[in-house]
C-alpha positions, 0 to 999 in steps of 0.5 A, a space after each residue: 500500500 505505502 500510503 499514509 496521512 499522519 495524524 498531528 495537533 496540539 497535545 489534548 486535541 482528540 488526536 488518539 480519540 479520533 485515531 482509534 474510531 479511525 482504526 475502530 481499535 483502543 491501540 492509541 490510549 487517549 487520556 486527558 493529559 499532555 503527551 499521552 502519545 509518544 510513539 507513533 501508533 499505525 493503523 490500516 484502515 479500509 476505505 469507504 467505497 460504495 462502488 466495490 459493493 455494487 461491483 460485487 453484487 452484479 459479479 457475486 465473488 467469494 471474496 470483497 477486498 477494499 483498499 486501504 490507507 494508513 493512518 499514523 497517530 503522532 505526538 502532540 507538539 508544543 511551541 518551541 518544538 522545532 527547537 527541541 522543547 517538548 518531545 519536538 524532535 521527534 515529532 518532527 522526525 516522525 511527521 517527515 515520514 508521512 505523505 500528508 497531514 490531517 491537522 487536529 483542531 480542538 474547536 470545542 469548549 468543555 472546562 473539564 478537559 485541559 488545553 495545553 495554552 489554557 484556553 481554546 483558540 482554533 488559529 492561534 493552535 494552527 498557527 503554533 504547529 504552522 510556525 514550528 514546522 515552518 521554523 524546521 524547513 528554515 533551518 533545513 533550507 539554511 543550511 543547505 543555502 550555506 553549503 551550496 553557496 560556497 560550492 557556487 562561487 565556482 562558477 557552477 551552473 547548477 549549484 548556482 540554479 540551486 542557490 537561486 531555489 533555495 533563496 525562494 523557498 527560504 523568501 517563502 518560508 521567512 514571511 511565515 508560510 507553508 511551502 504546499 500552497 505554493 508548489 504550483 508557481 515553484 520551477 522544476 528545480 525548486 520542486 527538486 530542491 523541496 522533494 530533496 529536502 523532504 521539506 514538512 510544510 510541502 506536505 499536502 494538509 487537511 484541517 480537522 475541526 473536532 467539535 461537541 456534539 452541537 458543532 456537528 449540525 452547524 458551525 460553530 465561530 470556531 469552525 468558522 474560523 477554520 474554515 476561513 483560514 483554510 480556504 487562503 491555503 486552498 486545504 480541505 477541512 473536514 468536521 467531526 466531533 471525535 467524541 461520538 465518532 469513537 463511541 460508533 465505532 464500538 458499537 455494532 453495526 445494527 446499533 450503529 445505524 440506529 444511532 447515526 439514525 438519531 443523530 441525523 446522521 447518513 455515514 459516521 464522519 470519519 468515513 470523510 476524514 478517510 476520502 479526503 485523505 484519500 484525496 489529498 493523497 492524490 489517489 484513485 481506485 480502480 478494481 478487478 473483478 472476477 468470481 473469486 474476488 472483486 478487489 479495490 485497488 489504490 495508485 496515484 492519479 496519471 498511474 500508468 497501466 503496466 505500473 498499476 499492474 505491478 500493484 497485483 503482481 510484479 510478474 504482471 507489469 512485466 509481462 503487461 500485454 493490454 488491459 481491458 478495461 470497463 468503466 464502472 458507470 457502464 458496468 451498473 448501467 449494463 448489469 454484467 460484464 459480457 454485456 458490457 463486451 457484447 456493446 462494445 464498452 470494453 476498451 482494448 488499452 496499451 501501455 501509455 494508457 493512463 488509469 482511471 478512477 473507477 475503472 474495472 480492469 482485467 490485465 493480460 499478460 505474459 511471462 
C-alpha cells in the first residue's frame, strides 16, 4: 500500500480519540493529559467505497477486498518544538515520514478537559504547529543555502540554479508560510530542491475541526474560523466531533445505524476524514473483478497501466500485454460484464494508457 496521512495537533486535541474510531481499535490510549502519545501508533484502515459493493453484487465473488490507507497517530507538539522543547524532535522526525497531514483542531469548549495554552483558540493552535514546522524547513533550507553557496562561487551552473531555489523557498518560508500552497508557481528545480529536502510544510494538509456534539449540525465561530483560514491555503477541512465518532465505532453495526439514525446522521464522519485523505493523497481506485474476488485497488492519479499492474503482481507489469478495461458507470448501467463486451464498452488499452478512477480492469499478460 505505502500510503499514509499522519495524524498531528496540539497535545489534548482528540488526536488518539479520533485515531482509534479511525482504526475502530483502543491501540492509541487517549487520556486527558499532555503527551499521552509518544510513539507513533499505525493503523490500516479500509476505505469507504460504495462502488466495490455494487461491483460485487452484479459479479457475486467469494471474496470483497477494499483498499486501504494508513493512518499514523503522532505526538502532540508544543511551541518551541522545532527547537527541541517538548518531545519536538521527534515529532518532527516522525511527521517527515508521512505523505500528508490531517491537522487536529480542538474547536470545542468543555472546562473539564485541559488545553495545553489554557484556553481554546482554533488559529492561534494552527498557527503554533504552522510556525514550528515552518521554523524546521528554515533551518533545513539554511543550511543547505550555506553549503551550496560556497560550492557556487565556482562558477557552477547548477549549484548556482540551486542557490537561486533555495533563496525562494527560504523568501517563502521567512514571511511565515507553508511551502504546499505554493508548489504550483515553484520551477522544476525548486520542486527538486523541496522533494530533496523532504521539506514538512510541502506536505499536502487537511484541517480537522473536532467539535461537541452541537458543532456537528452547524458551525460553530470556531469552525468558522477554520474554515476561513483554510480556504487562503486552498486545504480541505473536514468536521467531526471525535467524541461520538469513537463511541460508533464500538458499537455494532445494527446499533450503529440506529444511532447515526438519531443523530441525523447518513455515514459516521470519519468515513470523510478517510476520502479526503484519500484525496489529498492524490489517489484513485480502480478494481478487478472476477468470481473469486472483486478487489479495490489504490495508485496515484496519471498511474500508468503496466505500473498499476505491478500493484497485483510484479510478474504482471512485466509481462503487461493490454488491459481491458470497463468503466464502472457502464458496468451498473449494463448489469454484467459480457454485456458490457457484447456493446462494445470494453476498451482494448496499451501501455501509455493512463488509469482511471473507477475503472474495472482485467490485465493480460505474459511471462
Amino acid at each position: 500500500m505505502g500510503f499514509n496521512c499522519g495524524i498531528v495537533g496540539l497535545p489534548n486535541v482528540g488526536k488518539s480519540t479520533l485515531f482509534n474510531a479511525l482504526t475502530n481499535t483502543m491501540k492509541a490510549e487517549a487520556a486527558n493529559y499532555p503527551f499521552c502519545t509518544i510513539e507513533p501508533n499505525v493503523g490500516v484502515v479500509e476505505v469507504p467505497d460504495e462502488r466495490l459493493y455494487k461491483i460485487a453484487e452484479i459479479v457475486k465473488p467469494r471474496k470483497i477486498t477494499p483498499t486501504t490507507i494508513e493512518f499514523v497517530d503522532i505526538a502532540g507538539l508544543v511551541r518551541g518544538a522545532s527547537k527541541g522543547e517538548g518531545l519536538g524532535n521527534q515529532f518532527l522526525a516522525n511527521i517527515r515520514n508521512v505523505d500528508a497531514i490531517a491537522h487536529v483542531v480542538r474547536c470545542f469548549q468543555d472546562e473539564n478537559v485541559v488545553h495545553v495554552d489554557g484556553s481554546v483558540d482554533p488559529i492561534r493552535d494552527i498557527e503554533t504547529i504552522n510556525l514550528e514546522l515552518v521554523m524546521k524547513d528554515l533551518e533545513s533550507v539554511e543550511k543547505r543555502l550555506q553549503k551550496v553557496a560556497k560550492q557556487a562561487k565556482s562558477g557552477d551552473k547548477k549549484l548556482r540554479a540551486e542557490a537561486e531555489a533555495l533563496e525562494r523557498i527560504k523568501g517563502i518560508l521567512e514571511e511565515g508560510k507553508r511551502i504546499h500552497p505554493f508548489l504550483e508557481e515553484l520551477g522544476e528545480e525548486e520542486r527538486r530542491v523541496v522533494r530533496e529536502l523532504q521539506l514538512l510544510t510541502a506536505k499536502p494538509v487537511m484541517y480537522v475541526a473536532n467539535v461537541d456534539e452541537e458543532g456537528l449540525f452547524e458551525d460553530n465561530e470556531f469552525v468558522k474560523q477554520v474554515r476561513e483560514y483554510a480556504e487562503k491555503e486552498g486545504a480541505p477541512v473536514v468536521k467531526i466531533c471525535a467524541k461520538i465518532e469513537a463511541e460508533l465505532s464500538e458499537l455494532p453495526k445494527e446499533e450503529k445505524e440506529e444511532f447515526l439514525k438519531e443523530l441525523g446522521m447518513e455515514e459516521p464522519g470519519l468515513n470523510t476524514v478517510i476520502r479526503e485523505g484519500y484525496k489529498l493523497l492524490d489517489l484513485i481506485t480502480f478494481f478487478t473483478a472476477g468470481e473469486p474476488e472483486v478487489k479495490a485497488w489504490t495508485v496515484r492519479k496519471g498511474t500508468k497501466a503496466p505500473q498499476a499492474a505491478r500493484k497485483i503482481h510484479s510478474d504482471i507489469e512485466r509481462g503487461f500485454i493490454r488491459a481491458e478495461v470497463i468503466r464502472y458507470e457502464d458496468l451498473i448501467r449494463e448489469g454484467s460484464i459480457q454485456a458490457c463486451k457484447e456493446k462494445g464498452l470494453m476498451r482494448l488499452e496499451g501501455k501509455d494508457y493512463e488509469v482511471q478512477d473507477g475503472d474495472i480492469i482485467h490485465f493480460r499478460f505474459n511471462v
